[in-house]
C-alpha positions as CSV (number, residue, x, y, z in Angstrom):
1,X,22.3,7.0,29.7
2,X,22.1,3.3,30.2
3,X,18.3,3.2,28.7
4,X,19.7,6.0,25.4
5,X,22.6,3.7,24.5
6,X,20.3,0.2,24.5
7,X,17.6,2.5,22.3
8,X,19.9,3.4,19.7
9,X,21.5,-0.8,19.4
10,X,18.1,-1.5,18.9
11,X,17.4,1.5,16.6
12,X,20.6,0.1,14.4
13,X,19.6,-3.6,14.9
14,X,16.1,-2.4,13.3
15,X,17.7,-0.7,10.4
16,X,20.2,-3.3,9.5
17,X,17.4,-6.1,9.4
18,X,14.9,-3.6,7.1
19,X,17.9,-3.2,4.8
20,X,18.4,-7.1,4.5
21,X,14.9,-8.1,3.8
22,X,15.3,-5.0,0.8
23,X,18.0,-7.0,-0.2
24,X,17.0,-10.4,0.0
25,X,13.8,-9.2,-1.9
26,X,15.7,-7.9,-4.7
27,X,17.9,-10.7,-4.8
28,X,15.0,-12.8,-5.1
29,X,13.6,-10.9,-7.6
30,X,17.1,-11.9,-9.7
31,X,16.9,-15.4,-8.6
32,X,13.1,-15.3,-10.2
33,X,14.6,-13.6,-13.3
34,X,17.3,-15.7,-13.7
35,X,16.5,-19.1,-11.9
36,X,13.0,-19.5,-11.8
37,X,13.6,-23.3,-10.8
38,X,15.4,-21.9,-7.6
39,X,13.1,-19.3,-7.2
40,X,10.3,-21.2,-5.3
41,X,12.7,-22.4,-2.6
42,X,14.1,-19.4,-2.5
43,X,10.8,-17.1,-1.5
44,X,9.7,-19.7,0.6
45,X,13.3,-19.6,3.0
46,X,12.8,-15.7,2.8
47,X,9.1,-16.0,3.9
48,X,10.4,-17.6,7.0
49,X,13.4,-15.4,7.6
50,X,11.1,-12.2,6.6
51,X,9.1,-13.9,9.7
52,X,11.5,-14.5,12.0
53,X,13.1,-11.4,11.5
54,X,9.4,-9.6,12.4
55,X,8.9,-11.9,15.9
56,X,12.7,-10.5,16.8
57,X,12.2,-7.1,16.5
58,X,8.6,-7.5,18.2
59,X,10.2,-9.5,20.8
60,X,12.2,-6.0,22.0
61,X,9.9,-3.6,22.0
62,X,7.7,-2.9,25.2
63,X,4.5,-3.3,24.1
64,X,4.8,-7.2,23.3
65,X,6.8,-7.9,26.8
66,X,4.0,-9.0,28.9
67,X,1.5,-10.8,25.9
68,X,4.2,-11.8,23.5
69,X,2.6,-15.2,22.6
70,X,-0.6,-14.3,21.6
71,X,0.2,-10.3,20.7
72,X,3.4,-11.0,18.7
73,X,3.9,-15.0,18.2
74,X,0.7,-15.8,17.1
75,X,0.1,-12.5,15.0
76,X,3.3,-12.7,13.0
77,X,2.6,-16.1,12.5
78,X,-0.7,-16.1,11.3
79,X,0.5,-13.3,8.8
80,X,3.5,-14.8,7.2
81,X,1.9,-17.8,7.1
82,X,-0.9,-16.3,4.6
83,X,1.8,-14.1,2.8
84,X,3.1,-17.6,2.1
85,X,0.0,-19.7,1.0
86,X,-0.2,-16.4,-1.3
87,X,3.4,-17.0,-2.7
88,X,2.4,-20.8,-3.1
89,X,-0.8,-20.0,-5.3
90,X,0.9,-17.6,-7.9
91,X,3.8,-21.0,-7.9
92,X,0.8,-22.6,-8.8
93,X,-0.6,-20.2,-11.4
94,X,3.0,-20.7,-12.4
95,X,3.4,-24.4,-12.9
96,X,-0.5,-24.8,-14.7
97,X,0.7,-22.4,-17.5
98,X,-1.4,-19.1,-16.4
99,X,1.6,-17.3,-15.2
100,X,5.4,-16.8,-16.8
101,X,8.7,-16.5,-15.1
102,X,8.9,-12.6,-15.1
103,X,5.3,-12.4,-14.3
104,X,5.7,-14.6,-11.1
105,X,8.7,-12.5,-9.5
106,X,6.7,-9.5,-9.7
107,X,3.3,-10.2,-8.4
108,X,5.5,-12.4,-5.7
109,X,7.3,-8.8,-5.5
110,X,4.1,-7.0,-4.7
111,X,2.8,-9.6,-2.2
112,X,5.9,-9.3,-0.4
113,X,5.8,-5.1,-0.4
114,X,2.0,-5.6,0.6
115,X,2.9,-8.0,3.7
116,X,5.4,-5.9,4.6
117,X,3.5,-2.3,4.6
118,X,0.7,-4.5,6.7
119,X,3.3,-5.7,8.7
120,X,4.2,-2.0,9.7
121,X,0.9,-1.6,11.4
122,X,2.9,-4.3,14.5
123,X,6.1,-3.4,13.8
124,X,6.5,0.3,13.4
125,X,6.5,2.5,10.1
126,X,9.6,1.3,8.9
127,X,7.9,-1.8,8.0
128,X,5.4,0.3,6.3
129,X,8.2,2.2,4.3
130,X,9.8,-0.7,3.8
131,X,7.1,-2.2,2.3
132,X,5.8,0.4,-0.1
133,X,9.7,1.0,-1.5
134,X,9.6,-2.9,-2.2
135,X,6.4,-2.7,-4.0
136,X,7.8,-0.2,-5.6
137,X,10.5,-1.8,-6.9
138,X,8.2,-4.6,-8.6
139,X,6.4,-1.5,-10.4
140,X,9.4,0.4,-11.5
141,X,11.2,-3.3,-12.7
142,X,7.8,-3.9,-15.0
143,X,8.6,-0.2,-17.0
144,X,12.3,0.3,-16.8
145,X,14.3,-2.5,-18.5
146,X,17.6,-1.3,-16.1
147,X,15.8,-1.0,-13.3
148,X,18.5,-1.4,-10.4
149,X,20.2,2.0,-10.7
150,X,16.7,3.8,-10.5
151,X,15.9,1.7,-7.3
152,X,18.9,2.8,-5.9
153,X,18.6,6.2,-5.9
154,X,15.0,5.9,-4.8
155,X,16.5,3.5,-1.9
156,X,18.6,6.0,-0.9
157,X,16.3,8.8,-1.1
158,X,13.7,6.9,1.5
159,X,16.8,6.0,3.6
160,X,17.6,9.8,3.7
161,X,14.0,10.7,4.7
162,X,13.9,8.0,7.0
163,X,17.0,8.9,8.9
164,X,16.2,12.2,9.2
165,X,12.5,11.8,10.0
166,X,13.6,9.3,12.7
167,X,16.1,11.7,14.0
168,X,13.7,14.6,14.2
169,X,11.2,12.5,16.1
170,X,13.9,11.4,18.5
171,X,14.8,15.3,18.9
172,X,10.7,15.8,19.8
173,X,11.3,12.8,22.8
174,X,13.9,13.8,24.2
175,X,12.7,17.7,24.2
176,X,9.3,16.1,26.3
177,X,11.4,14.2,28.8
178,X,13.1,16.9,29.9
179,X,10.0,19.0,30.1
């Protein structure tokens, strides 16, 4: 009982973080529109948090209790860190002329889906989902000129596959423990 009530914090505790860093991306993706002076700061901060964040969830789960320095520490380190050096060279496409504004929030978009699905590989498919629907968004904001009402929908729909795929897996765990 104990063990099934801790699982499910934790399953919550996941899903409220994955929908923050969807947020935080699409508000950066506004800042970048909108304030592309602010914008730099702005991805760099989320870089860290979107790090952070990753070591946290990592730190709870089993598989990183006993190596979580070198397994987990290290790891998420080395990979935000070069997901950030990445962001810094498109701000430098940016500031030599090669890049504009509305250029620079997408490809920064994309790097941020791709270090997230790469991310899922440590962290669980979430990430990976997470990931994809954020690179997603980049693509879909390139073609649709109204673009957060479509990412909506299609935010909601993953959350509604995701829920339910989660809960049928859970259904398979619990049907082998008791066999």
């Amino acid at each position: 009982m104990f063990n099934t009530i801790s699982l499910q914090k934790k399953h919550y505790i996941e899903e409220i973080v994955l929908f923050l860093i969807l947020v935080l991306s699409l508000i950066g993706m506004g800042i970048t529109d909108f304030s592309p002076v602010k914008s730099h700061f702005y991805w760099t901060l989320m870089i860290f948090v979107f790090a952070l964040a990753s070591i946290g969830l990592g730190w709870s789960r089993e598989e990183y209790q006993r190596k979580i320095f070198n397994d987990l520490i290290v790891r998420q380190s080395i990979h935000w860190g070069a997901t950030l050096i990445t962001v810094s060279g498109v701000y430098l496409l940016l500031h030599t002329g090669r890049l504009n504004y509305e250029t620079t929030g997408l490809i920064i978009q994309l790097i941020l889906g791709f270090s997230l699905f790469l991310n899922g590989r440590n962290l669980g498919w979430r990430f990976s989902l997470l990931g994809i629907l954020v690179g997603i968004t980049a693509i879909i904001s390139a073609y649709v000129e109204e673009y957060i009402w479509l990412i909506m929908i299609v935010s909601f729909g993953l959350a509604i596959i995701a829920f339910y795929w989660e809960k049928h897996r859970r259904k398979h765990l619990e049907e082998d423990e008791h066999e």
